[in-house]
C-alpha positions as CSV (number, residue, x, y, z in Angstrom):
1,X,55.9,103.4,82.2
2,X,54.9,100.2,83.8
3,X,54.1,97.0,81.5
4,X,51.3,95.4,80.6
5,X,49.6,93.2,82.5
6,X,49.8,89.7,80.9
7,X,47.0,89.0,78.0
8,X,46.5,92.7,77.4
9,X,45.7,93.5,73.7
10,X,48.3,96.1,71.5
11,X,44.3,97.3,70.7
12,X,43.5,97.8,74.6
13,X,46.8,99.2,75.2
14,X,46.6,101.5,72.4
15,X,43.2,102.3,73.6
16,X,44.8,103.0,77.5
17,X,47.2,105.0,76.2
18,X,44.4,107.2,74.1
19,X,46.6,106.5,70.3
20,X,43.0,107.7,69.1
21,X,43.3,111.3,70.7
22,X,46.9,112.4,69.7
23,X,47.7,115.3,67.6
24,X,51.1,115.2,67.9
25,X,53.8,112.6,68.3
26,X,57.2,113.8,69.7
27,X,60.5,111.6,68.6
28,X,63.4,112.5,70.3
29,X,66.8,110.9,69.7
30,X,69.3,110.5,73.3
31,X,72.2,109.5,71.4
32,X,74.8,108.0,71.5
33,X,75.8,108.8,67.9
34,X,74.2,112.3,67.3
35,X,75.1,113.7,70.8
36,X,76.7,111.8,74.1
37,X,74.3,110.5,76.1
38,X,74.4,112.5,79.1
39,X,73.5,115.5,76.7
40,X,70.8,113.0,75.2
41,X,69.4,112.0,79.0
42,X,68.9,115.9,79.9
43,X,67.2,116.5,77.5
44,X,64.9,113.6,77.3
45,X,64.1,114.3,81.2
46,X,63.5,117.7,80.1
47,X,61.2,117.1,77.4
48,X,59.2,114.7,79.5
49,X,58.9,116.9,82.5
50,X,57.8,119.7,80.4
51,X,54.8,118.0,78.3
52,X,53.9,117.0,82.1
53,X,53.7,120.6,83.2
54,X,52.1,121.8,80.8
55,X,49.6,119.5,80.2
56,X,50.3,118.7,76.9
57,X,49.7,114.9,77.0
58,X,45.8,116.2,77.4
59,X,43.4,117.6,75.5
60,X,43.6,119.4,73.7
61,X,46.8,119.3,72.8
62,X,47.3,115.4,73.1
63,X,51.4,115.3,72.7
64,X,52.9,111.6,72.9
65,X,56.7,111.5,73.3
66,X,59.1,108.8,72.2
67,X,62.8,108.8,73.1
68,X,64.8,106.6,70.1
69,X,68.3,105.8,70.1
70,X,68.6,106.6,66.5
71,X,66.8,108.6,63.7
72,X,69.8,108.3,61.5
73,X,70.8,112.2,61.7
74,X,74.2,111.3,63.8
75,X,75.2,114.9,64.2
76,X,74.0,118.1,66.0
77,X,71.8,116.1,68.0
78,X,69.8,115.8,70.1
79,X,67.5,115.3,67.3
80,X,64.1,115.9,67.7
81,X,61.2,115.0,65.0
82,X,57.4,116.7,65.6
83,X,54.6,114.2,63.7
84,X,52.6,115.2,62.1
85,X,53.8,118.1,60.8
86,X,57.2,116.2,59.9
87,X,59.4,118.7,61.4
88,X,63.2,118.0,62.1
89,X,64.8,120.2,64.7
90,X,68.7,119.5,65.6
91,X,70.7,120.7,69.1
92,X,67.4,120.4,71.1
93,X,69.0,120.6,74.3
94,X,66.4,122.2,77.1
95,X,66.2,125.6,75.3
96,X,65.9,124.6,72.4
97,X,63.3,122.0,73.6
98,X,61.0,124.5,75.8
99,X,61.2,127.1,72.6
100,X,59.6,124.2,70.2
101,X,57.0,123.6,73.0
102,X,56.2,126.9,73.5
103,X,56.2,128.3,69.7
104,X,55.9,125.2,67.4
105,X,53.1,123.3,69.9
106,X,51.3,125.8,71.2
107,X,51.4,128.2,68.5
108,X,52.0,126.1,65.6
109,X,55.1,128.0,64.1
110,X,57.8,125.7,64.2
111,X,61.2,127.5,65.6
112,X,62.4,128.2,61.9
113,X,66.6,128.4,63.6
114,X,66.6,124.8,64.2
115,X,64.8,123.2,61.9
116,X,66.8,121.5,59.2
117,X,63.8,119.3,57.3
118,X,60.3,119.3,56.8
119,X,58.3,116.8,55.4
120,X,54.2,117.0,56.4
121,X,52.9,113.3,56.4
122,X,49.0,113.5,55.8
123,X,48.6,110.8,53.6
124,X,46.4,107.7,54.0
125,X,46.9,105.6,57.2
126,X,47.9,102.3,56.2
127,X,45.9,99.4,56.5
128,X,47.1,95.9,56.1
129,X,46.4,93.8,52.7
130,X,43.3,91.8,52.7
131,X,44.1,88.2,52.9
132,X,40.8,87.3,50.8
């Protein structure tokens, strides 16, 4: 993804980028720690490719993706996190990755053999402390 042009807002990137349309946020840790990084690279070319052919970075379905060099699992990784609904997967190689697309984002049941956490975030968005 290209930058920015100079003076553009986080507000009129955000908006760009259509933060106010997702329904799902994709995290998917590339290693090094949790998996080596060649394993990490195929997979996050996979995962991108695959929310590309499938649409899913539309509507309705409105997937973003995010590859992070950590989420602090370090082991049976790739480790990939689904937002929302606060689903940890482990080992999502291409597989495991084009099962979660299939089952957990287009038919909301999250592949239940690699999942090792859950935690649903749905609380309050946080908004900053008024200063007055």
């Amino acid at each position: 993804m290209a930058k920015p042009a100079a003076g553009v807002t986080c507000q009129q990137q955000a908006a760009s980028l259509g933060i106010d349309k997702l329904r799902r946020h994709i995290l998917l840790c590339t290693g090094p720690n949790c998996t080596d990084q060649a394993a990490g690279e195929i997979a996050w070319t996979y995962l991108k490719r695959r929310i590309a052919e499938l649409g899913l970075h539309h509507a309705p379905h409105n997937v973003y993706r995010t590859r992070c060099a950590c989420l602090r699992i370090c082991t049976q990784g790739p480790i990939m996190v689904v937002y929302p609904d606060g689903v940890w997967y482990h080992s999502a190689r291409p597989d495991v990755i084009e099962r979660i697309l299939q089952e957990h984002i287009l038919q909301g049941v999250p592949v239940r053999n690699f999942v090792f956490a859950e935690r649903t975030l749905g609380g309050p968005a946080f908004l900053p402390e008024s200063t007055t």
